[in-house]
C-alpha positions in Angstrom: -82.9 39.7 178.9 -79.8 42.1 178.2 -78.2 39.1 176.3 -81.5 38.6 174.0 -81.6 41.8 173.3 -77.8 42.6 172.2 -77.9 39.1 170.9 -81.1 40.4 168.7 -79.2 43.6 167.5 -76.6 41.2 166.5 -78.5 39.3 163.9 -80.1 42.5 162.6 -76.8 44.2 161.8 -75.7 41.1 159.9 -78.8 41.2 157.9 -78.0 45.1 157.1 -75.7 44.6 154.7 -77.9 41.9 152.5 -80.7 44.3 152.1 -78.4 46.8 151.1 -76.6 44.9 148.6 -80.0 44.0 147.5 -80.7 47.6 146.5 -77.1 47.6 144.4 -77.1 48.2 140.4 -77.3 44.7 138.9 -75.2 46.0 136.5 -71.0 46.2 135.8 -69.5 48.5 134.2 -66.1 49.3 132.7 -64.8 51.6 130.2 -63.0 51.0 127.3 -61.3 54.5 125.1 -61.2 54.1 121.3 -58.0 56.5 121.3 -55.3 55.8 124.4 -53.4 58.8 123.5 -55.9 61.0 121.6 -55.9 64.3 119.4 -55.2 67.4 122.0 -58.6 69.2 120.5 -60.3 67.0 119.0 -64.3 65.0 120.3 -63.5 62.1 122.9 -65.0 58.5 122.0 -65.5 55.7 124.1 -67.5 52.8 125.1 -69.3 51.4 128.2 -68.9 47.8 128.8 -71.7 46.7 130.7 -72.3 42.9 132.0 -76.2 43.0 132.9 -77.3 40.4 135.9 -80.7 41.1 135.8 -83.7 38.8 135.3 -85.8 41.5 133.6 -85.3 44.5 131.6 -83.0 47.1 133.1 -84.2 50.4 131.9 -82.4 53.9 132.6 -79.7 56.3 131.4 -76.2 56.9 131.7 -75.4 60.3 133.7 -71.3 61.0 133.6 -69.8 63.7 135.3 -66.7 64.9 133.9 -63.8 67.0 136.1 -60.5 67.5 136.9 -60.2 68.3 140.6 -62.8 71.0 141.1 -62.8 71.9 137.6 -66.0 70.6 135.5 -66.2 70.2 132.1 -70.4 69.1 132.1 -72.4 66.4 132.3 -73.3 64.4 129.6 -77.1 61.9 129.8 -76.9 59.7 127.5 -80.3 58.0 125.6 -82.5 55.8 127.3 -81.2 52.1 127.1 -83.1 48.9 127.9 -80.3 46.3 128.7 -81.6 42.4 129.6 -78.9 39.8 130.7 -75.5 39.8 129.4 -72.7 42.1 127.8 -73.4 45.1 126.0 -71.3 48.4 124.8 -73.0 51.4 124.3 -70.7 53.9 122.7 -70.5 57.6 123.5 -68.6 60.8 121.9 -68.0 63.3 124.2 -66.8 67.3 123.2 -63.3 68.2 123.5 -61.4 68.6 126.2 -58.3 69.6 127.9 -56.4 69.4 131.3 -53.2 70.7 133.0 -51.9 67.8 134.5 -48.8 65.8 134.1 -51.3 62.7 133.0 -53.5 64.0 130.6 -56.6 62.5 132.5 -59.8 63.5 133.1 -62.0 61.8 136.1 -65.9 60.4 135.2 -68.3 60.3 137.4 -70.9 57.6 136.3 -74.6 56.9 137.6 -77.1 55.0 136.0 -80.4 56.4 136.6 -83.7 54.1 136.5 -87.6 55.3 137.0 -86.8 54.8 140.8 -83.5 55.8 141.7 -79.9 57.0 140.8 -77.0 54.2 140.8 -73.8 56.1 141.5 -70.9 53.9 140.6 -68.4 53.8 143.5 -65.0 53.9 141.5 -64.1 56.7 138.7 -63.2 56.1 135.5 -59.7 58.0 134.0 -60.5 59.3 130.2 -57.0 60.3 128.5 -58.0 63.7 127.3 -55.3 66.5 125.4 -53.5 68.7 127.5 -53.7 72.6 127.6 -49.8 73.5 127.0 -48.8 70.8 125.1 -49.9 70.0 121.5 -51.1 66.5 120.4 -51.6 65.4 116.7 -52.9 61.6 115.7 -52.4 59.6 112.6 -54.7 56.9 112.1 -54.2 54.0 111.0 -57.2 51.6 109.6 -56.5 48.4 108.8 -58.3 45.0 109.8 -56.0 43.4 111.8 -55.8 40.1 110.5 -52.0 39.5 110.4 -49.1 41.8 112.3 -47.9 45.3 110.3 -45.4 44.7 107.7 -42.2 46.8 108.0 -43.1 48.7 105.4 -46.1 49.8 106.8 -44.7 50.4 110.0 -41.9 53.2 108.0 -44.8 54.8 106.5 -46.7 55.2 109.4 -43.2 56.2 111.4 -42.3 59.1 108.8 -46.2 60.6 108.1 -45.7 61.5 112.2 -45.0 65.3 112.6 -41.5 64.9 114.5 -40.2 62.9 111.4 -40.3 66.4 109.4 -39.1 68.7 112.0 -35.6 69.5 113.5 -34.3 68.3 116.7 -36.4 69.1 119.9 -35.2 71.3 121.4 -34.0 73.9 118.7 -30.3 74.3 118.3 -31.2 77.9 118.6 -28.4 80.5 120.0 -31.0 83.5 120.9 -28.0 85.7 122.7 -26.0 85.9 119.0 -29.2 86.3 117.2 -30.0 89.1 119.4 -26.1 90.6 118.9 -26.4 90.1 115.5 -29.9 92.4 114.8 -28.4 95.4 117.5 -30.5 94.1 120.1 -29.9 93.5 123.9 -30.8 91.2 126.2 -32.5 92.8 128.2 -35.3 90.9 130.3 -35.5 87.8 127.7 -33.9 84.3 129.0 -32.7 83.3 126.0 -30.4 80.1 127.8 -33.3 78.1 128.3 -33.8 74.9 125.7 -36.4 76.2 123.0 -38.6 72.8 123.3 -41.3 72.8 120.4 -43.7 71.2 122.8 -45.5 68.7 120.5 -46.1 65.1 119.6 -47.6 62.7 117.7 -49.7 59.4 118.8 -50.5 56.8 116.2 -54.1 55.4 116.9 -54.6 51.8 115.5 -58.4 52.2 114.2 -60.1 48.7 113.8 -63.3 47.5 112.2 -65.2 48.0 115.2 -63.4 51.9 115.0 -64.0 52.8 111.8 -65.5 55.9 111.1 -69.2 56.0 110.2 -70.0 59.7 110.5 -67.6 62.7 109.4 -67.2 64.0 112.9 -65.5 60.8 114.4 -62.8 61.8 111.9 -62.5 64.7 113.8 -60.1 62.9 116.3 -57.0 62.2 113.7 -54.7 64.8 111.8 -54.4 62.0 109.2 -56.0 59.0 108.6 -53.8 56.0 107.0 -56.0 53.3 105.3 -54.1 50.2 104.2 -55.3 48.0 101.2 -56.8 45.1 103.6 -58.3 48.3 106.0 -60.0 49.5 102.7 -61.2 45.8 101.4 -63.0 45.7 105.0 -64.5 49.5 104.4 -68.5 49.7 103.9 -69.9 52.5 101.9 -70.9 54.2 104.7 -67.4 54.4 105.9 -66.2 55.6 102.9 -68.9 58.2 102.5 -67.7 59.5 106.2 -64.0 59.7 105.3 -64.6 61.5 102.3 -66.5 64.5 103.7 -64.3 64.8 106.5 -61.2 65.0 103.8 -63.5 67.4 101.6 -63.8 69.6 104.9 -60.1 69.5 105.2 -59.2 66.3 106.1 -55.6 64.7 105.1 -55.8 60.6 104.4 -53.3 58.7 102.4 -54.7 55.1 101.3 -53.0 52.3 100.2 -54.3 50.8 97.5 -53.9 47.0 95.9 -54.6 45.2 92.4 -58.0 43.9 92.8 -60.2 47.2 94.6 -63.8 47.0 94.5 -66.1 49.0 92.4 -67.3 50.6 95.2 -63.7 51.3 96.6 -62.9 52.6 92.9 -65.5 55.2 93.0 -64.6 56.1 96.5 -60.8 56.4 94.8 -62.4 58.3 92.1 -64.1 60.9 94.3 -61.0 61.7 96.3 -59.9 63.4 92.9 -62.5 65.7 93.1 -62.8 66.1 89.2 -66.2 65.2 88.2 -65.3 65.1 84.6 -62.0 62.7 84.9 -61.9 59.3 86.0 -58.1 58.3 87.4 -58.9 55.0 88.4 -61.0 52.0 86.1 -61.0 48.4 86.2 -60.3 46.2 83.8 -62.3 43.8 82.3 -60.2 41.2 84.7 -61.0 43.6 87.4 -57.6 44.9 88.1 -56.7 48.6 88.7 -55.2 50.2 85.4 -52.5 52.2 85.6 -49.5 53.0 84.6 -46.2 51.6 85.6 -44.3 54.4 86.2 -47.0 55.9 88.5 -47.5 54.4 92.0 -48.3 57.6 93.9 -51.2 60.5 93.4 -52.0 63.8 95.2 -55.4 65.4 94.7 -56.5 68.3 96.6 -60.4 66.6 97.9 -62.3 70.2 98.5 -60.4 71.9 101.2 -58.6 68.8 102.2 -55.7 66.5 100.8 -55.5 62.8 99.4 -52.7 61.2 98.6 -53.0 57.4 96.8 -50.3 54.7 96.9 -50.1 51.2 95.5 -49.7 48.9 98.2 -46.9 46.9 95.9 -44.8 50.4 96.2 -44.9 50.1 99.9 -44.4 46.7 100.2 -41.4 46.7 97.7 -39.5 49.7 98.8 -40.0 51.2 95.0 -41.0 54.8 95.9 -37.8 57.5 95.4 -37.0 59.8 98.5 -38.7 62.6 96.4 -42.1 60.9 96.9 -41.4 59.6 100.1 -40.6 63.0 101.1 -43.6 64.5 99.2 -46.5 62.8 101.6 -45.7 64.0 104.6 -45.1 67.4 103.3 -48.3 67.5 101.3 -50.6 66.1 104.1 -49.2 67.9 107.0 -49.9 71.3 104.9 -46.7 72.9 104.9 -46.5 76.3 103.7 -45.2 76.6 100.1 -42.5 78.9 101.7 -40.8 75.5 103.3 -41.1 73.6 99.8 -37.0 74.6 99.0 -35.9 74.1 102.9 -37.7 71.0 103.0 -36.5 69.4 99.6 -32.9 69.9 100.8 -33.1 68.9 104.5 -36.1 66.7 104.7 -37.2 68.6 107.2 -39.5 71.7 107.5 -37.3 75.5 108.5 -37.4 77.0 112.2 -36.5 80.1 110.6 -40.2 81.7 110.3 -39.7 81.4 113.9 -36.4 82.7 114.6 -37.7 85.8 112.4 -41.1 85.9 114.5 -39.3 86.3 117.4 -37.0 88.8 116.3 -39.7 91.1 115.2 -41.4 90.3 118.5 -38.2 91.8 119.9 -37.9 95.0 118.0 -41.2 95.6 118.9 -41.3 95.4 122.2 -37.3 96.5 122.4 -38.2 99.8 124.5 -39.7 97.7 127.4 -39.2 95.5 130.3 -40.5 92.2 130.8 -41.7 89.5 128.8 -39.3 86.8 130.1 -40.7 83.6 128.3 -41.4 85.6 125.0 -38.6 82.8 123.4 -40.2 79.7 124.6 -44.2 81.2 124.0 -42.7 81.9 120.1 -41.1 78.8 119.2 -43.6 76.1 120.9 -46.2 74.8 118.8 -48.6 75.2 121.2 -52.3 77.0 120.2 -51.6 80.2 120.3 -54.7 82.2 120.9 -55.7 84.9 118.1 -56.2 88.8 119.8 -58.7 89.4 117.5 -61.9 87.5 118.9 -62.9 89.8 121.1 -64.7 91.1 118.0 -67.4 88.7 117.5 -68.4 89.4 120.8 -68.5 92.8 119.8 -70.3 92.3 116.4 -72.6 89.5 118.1 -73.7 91.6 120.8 -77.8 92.8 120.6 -77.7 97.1 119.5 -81.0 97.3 121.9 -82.6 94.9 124.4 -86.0 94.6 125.9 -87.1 96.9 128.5 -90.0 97.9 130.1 -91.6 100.2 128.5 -91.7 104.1 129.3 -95.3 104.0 129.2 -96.2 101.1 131.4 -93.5 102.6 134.1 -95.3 106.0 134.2 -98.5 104.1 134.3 -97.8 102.1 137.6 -96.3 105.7 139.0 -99.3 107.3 138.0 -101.1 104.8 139.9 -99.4 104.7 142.7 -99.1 108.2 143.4 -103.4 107.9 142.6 -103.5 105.4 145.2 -101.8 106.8 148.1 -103.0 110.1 147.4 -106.4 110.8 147.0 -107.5 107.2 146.7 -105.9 106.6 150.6 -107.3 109.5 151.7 -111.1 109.7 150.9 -111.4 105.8 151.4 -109.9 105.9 154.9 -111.9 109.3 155.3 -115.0 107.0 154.8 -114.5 104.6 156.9 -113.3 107.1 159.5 -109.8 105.0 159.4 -107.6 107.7 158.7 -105.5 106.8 161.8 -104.6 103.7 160.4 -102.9 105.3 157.0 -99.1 104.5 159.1 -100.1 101.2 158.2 -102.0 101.4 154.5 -99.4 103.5 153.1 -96.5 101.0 153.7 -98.6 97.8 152.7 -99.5 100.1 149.5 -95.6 101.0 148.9 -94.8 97.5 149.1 -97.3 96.1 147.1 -96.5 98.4 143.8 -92.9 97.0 144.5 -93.7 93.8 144.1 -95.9 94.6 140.8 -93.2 96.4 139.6 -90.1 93.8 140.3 -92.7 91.4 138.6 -93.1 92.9 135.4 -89.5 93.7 135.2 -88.5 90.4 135.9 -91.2 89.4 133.2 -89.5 91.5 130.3 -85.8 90.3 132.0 -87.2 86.6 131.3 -88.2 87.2 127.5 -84.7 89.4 127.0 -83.0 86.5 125.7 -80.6 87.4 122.7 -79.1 84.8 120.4 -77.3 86.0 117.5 -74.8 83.6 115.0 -71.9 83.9 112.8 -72.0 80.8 110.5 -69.3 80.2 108.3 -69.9 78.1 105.1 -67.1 76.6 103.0 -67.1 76.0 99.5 -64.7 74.4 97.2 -63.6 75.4 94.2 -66.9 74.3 92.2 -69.0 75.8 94.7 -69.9 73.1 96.9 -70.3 72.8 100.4 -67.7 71.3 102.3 -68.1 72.3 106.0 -70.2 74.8 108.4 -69.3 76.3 111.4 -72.1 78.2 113.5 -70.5 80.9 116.5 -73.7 81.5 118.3 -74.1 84.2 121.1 -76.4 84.0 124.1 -77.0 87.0 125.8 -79.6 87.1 128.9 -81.1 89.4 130.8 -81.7 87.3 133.9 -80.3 84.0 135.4 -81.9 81.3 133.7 -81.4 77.8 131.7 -80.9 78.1 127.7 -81.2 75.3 125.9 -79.3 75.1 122.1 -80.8 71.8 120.2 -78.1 70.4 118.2 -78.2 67.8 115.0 -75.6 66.2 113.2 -73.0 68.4 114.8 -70.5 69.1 118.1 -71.0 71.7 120.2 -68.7 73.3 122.2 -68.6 76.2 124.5 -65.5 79.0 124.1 -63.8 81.4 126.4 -64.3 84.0 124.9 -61.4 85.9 127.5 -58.9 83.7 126.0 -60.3 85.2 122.6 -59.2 88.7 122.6 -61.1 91.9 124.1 -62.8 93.4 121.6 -63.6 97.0 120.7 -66.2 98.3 123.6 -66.0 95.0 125.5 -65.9 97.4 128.8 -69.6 97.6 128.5 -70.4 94.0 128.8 -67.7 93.6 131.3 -70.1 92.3 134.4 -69.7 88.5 134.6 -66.7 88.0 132.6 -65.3 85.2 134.8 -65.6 82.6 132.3 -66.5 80.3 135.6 -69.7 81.7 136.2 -70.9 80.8 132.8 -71.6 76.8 134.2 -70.7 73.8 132.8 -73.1 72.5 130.1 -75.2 69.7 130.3 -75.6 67.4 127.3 -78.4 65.4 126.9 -79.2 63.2 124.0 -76.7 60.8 121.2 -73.4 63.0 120.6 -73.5 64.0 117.8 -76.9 62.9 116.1 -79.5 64.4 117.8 -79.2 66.0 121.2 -79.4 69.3 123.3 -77.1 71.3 125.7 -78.0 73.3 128.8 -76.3 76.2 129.9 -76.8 78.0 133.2 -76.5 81.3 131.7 -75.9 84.6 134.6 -77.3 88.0 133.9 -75.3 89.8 130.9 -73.1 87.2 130.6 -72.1 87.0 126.9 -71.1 83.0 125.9 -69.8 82.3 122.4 -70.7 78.2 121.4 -69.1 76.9 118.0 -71.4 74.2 116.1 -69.2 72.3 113.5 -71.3 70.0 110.6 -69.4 68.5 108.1 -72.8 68.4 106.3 -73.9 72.5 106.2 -77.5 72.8 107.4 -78.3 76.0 105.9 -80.2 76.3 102.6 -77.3 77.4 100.1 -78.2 80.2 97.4 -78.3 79.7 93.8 -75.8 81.9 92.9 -73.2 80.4 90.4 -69.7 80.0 92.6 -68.2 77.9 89.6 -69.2 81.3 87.1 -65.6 83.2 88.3 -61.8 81.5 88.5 -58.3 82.7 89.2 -57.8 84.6 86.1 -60.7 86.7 86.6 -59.8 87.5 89.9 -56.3 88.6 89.2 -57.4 91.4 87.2 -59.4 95.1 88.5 -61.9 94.6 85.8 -62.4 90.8 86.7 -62.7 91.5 90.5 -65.4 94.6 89.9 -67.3 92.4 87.4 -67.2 89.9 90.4 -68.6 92.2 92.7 -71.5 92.8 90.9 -72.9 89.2 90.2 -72.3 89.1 94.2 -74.1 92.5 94.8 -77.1 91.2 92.4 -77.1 87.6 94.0 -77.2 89.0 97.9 -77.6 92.5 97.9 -75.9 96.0 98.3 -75.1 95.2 101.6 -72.7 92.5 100.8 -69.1 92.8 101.5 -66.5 91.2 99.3 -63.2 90.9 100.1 -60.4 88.7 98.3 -57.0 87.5 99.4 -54.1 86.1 97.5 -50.9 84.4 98.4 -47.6 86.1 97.7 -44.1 84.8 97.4 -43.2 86.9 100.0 -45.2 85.3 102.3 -47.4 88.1 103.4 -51.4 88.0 102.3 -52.6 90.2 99.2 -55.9 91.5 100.2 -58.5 92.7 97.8 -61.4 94.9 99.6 -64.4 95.3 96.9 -66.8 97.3 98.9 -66.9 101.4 98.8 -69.2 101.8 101.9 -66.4 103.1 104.3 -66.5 105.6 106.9 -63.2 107.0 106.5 -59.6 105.5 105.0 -57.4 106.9 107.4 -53.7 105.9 108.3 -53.5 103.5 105.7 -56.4 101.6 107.5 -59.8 100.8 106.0 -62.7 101.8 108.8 -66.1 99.6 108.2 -69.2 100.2 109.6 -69.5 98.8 112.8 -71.8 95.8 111.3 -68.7 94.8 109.2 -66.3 95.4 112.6 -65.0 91.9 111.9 -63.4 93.2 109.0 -61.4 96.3 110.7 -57.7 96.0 112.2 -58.1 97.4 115.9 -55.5 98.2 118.6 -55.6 95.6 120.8 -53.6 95.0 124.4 -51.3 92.4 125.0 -51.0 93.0 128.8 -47.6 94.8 128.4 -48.0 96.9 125.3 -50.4 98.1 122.9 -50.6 96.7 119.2 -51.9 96.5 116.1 -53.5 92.9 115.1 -55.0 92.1 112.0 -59.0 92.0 111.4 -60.7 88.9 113.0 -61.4 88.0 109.4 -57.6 88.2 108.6 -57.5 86.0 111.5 -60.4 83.3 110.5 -58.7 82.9 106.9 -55.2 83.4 106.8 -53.2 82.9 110.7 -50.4 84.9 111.1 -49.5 84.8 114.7 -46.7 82.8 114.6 -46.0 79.0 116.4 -47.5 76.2 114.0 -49.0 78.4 111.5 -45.4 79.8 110.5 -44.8 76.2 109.2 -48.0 75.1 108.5 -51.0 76.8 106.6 -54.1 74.6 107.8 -54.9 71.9 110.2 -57.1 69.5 109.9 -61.0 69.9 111.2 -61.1 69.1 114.8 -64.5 71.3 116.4 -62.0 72.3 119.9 -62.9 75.7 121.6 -61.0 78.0 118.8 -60.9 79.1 116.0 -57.7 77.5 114.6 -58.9 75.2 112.3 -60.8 77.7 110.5 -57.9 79.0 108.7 -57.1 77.7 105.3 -55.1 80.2 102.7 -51.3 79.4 102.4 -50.1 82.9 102.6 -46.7 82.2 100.4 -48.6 80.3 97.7 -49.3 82.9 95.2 -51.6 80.6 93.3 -54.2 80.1 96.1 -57.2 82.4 96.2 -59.9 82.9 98.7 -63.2 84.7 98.3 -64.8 86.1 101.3 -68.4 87.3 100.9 -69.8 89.0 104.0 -73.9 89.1 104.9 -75.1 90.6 108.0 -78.4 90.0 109.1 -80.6 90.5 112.4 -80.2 87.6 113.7 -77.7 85.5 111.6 -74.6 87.0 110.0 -73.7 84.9 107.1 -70.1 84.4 105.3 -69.3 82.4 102.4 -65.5 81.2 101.8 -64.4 80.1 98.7 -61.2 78.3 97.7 -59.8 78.4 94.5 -56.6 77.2 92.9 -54.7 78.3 89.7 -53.8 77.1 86.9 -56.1 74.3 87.0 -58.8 73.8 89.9 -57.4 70.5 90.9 -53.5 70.6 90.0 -51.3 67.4 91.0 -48.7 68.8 93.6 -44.8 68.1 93.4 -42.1 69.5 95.0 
């Protein structure tokens, strides 16, 4: 009987594992990353490869987890799918991200998730991701593939790579005589370590099935190479991607051959941004005139750069050094103050940072410390602006909801009603006065519990969202880009959701953004970990929402970047002012006024030129100050992101320019030394929002300021002189 038994416990465990594999996801999946070695801030894309076994439909959604060790970065749901037998990729873009690991990986979790259950998928998935202390750029290259790279392709794509046009890595640097030589000591600096500039540069081979449909998938490459057969295999609405991604301060370089398309010669066309000038006609044998002598063009597209090659030029080796040398300079944004340097080296000048770090020195000559200063100055790492702290500041709500004074002294009154009088003749009826030991505490409690209820109801409802959105315009007064810096402020734990369309959303630290003026009074939850992980759910970046576990008085800063601005523009005239008039007292007051007429008296204007010298010209057209003291302007505090504050650096107390200073014009050393603008990318900063060349004294910027309730507005506008839209040389 013993032997049945076991024999019968036998047979059932062997049947076990059937069932159970019976309950498995008829589905495989595998993942396959569009970029191995992607752009350090830039959105994440990727497909799932799935090989579907089932007889029927398989309906669900993809839920991926995204961490790195106990660090989360969110959870992403993607659409509903329906998948029947066979192979099928679904893509997915996911926000920026960043690790600090040696292999610049971050682990998925994956489930697909039907009507009846959750699938978890046993094994992780690696996604190559940027890292946080090193920075990574990307060239694209788009071609189709059909036959290998030439070796002329191959140079160009080998020189338009960042370490091509620096110096060595690390910097022959001799810190010790530098320090000598300016009457400085050595004192607490290790200036013996190697100066490494802590960069590189991937090249991303971008194929048909890669090619950029919408603007924000350009958002992963610093510059985008298209080759004459990548452009022959272009449709229009890859075109039209690539050139608002350019126009929003994008830098491409195409190749172009004899025979383009008309389509592909009005796409050429537009990249010259001059609606009354055609560069580039067919023939009536359908070939591309030109001339000769010219093989190469640069056009500044909006707030980006193009630069246009024949593909015989390449091919043949016919292009000089100069205009070899020219591309990489113009589409990497150099600074106009490396144009000599660069000319006679063919390489860009550390010395910006050598005299950074000097300055750095001085100033901080009468104290201890700061040990790494060298190698935090001369890296090209992000280096975070001291500034931000100020948006906080001017995002924060003035006043939030409350209970009301008169419904507090209501339940008092009632209460003190109650248990008074009201206790006493009741119980006095009833002859139950004996019994008021237990009345009066059920009566205490109950008013408690009416009162923790209404406050928690106006808590709920005290839910503050304020933005900052930032809309660019090019030098005829279009828009080219908007960037949205929403607050949420809460006055209770609760979920907020932020819909999104046709834009990437991602969540900054605002601790890693500066401490504002006053940010002492919002200092409760200001670990940047209690502020959860957001959940996106929906197609990234169509059409989709994110969730955000937000604590009591938490503040939490998210960017929203659109290539295609969302809000409705005014009808002021931007092209009715140029360079000339704002070079001039007269022109800039008579400026001010069509502003001041167009938006109001509370409009603030201010105006910044490039110098020669390398350091901004500012132009403030507004007389409502408080007080001009110290040689510093003082704002009201709705214009605070326009007033230079003392801010603390951990070891000493200094001044930083304004936040706007910051958002237009970055000064804080590292990159931006060499480099005025980067290209969009939608990470959790605000480095790609700056765009004047401080040393090129014919670059204007126009700043107009809005505030509002609940939206504070600026337009930027960039203008160029002589001419709007002047081919550079060196």
């Amino acid at each position: 009987m013993l032997r049945q038994l076991l024999i019968l416990i036998w047979l059932l465990c062997l049947s076990m594992p059937a069932a159970v594999h019976a309950q498995n996801l008829p589905m495989t999946v595998d993942l396959r990353q569009t970029s191995q070695s992607p752009k350090g801030d830039g959105p994440l894309t990727l497909v799932w490869q799935c090989s579907v076994a089932s007889t029927g439909l398989l309906e669900g959604y993809f839920l991926v987890t995204a961490h790195d060790g106990v660090q989360q970065f969110g959870q992403y749901r993607s659409n509903d799918v329906a998948l029947h037998a066979g192979f099928h990729e679904i893509p997915m873009m996911l926000p920026p991200m960043k690790v600090d690991n040696a292999f610049s990986n971050v682990s998925l979790q994956v489930s697909f998730v039907t009507a009846d259950r959750k699938y978890d998928l046993k094994n992780e998935f690696l996604l190559r991701v940027g890292r946080v202390y090193e920075r990574m750029f990307a060239v694209g290259f788009c071609d189709s593939f059909d036959t290998s790279l030439s070796q002329a392709e191959k140079r160009l794509l080998d020189e338009l790579k960042f370490e091509a046009i620096s110096p060595s890595d690390p910097l022959p640097v001799d810190l010790r005589q530098i320090l000598r030589k300016h009457g400085l000591d050595n004192r607490g600096y290790l200036t013996n370590r190697p100066l490494s500039l802590n960069m590189q540069t991937f090249s991303i081979y971008v194929g048909p099935a890669e090619f950029p449909q919408l603007p924000l998938d350009c958002h992963q490459y610093d510059i985008l190479l298209i080759t004459e057969q990548g452009l022959e295999a272009f449709e229009s609405r890859h075109l039209r991607a690539i050139l608002q991604w350019v126009r929003s301060g994008g830098s491409l370089c195409v190749l172009v051959g004899e025979n383009p398309k008309p389509s592909q010669v009005q796409f050429l066309n537009q990249l010259s941004d001059n609606v009354g000038s055609t560069p580039f006609v067919l023939n009536s044998a359908g070939k591309l005139e030109q001339d000769e002598a010219q093989t190469t063009w640069f056009f500044r597209t909006g707030w980006g750069r193009s630069v246009i090659v024949t593909a015989d030029a390449i091919a043949n080796d016919s292009l000089s050094e100069t205009q070899r040398r020219q591309i990489p300079f113009f589409l990497w944004k150099l600074r106009q103050s490396q144009q000599d340097y660069y000319a006679a080296n063919q390489r860009w000048d550390e010395q910006p940072l050598i005299n950074a770090y000097v300055d750095r020195v001085k100033q901080n000559h009468s104290r201890y410390g700061e040990a790494y200063t060298p190698a935090e100055m001369f890296n090209l790492n992000y280096h975070p602006v001291s500034t931000g702290g100020a948006v906080v500041s001017s995002l924060m709500p003035e006043h939030l909801r409350i209970v009301p004074a008169s419904l507090i002294m209501l339940i008092l009154l009632c209460y003190v009603t109650v248990i008074g009088p009201g206790e006493y003749y009741v119980l006095g009826r009833f002859n139950l006065r004996r019994f008021t030991w237990i009345t009066f505490p059920l009566i205490s409690v109950g008013f408690a519990v009416i009162a923790f209820l209404i406050s928690n109801f106006f808590m709920q409802t005290s839910h503050e969202r304020k933005s900052l959105v930032i809309i660019d315009l090019d030098s005829q007064g279009r828009p080219v880009k908007e960037n949205q810096i929403e607050l949420i402020f809460t006055g209770s734990y609760q979920d907020v959701e932020t819909p999104v369309k046709s834009g990437l959303l991602t969540s900054l630290n605002q601790l890693e953004l500066g401490m504002g003026e006053n940010y002492y009074r919002y200092s409760r939850g200001t670990d940047a970990a209690l502020v959860g992980p957001p959940y996106y759910a929906g197609s990234i970046p169509t059409q989709y929402s994110v969730f955000q576990r937000m604590p009591q008085w938490t503040p939490q800063l998210n960017r929203i970047v659109n290539n295609y601005p969302q809000s409705e523009q005014p009808s002021f005239n931007w092209a009715s002012f140029n360079t000339k008039q704002l070079a001039t007292v007269q022109g800039r007051e008579q400026l001010k006024k069509q502003i001041e007429a167009e938006f109001g008296n509370q409009a603030l204007v201010m105006i910044y030129n490039g110098t020669s010298a390398g350091k901004v010209a500012k132009y403030p057209m507004n007389h409502r100050l408080q007080h001009p003291s110290q040689n510093q302007t003082r704002y009201p505090s709705r214009y605070r992101l326009f007033n230079t504050e003392q801010y603390h650096n951990g070891i000493h107390n200094h001044v930083q320019q304004s936040f706007m200073d910051d958002l237009c014009v970055r000064n804080q050393g590292g990159l931006f030394q060499i480099v005025s603008q980067v290209s969009p990318s939608g990470g959790n900063n605000y480095e790609d929002l700056s765009i004047l060349d401080p040393s090129a004294p014919g670059q204007w910027l126009v700043v107009i300021f809005i505030p509002g309730q609940t939206q504070d507005t600026v337009y930027r506008q960039l203008l160029f002189s002589p001419s709007r839209q002047a081919v550079q040389a060196l």
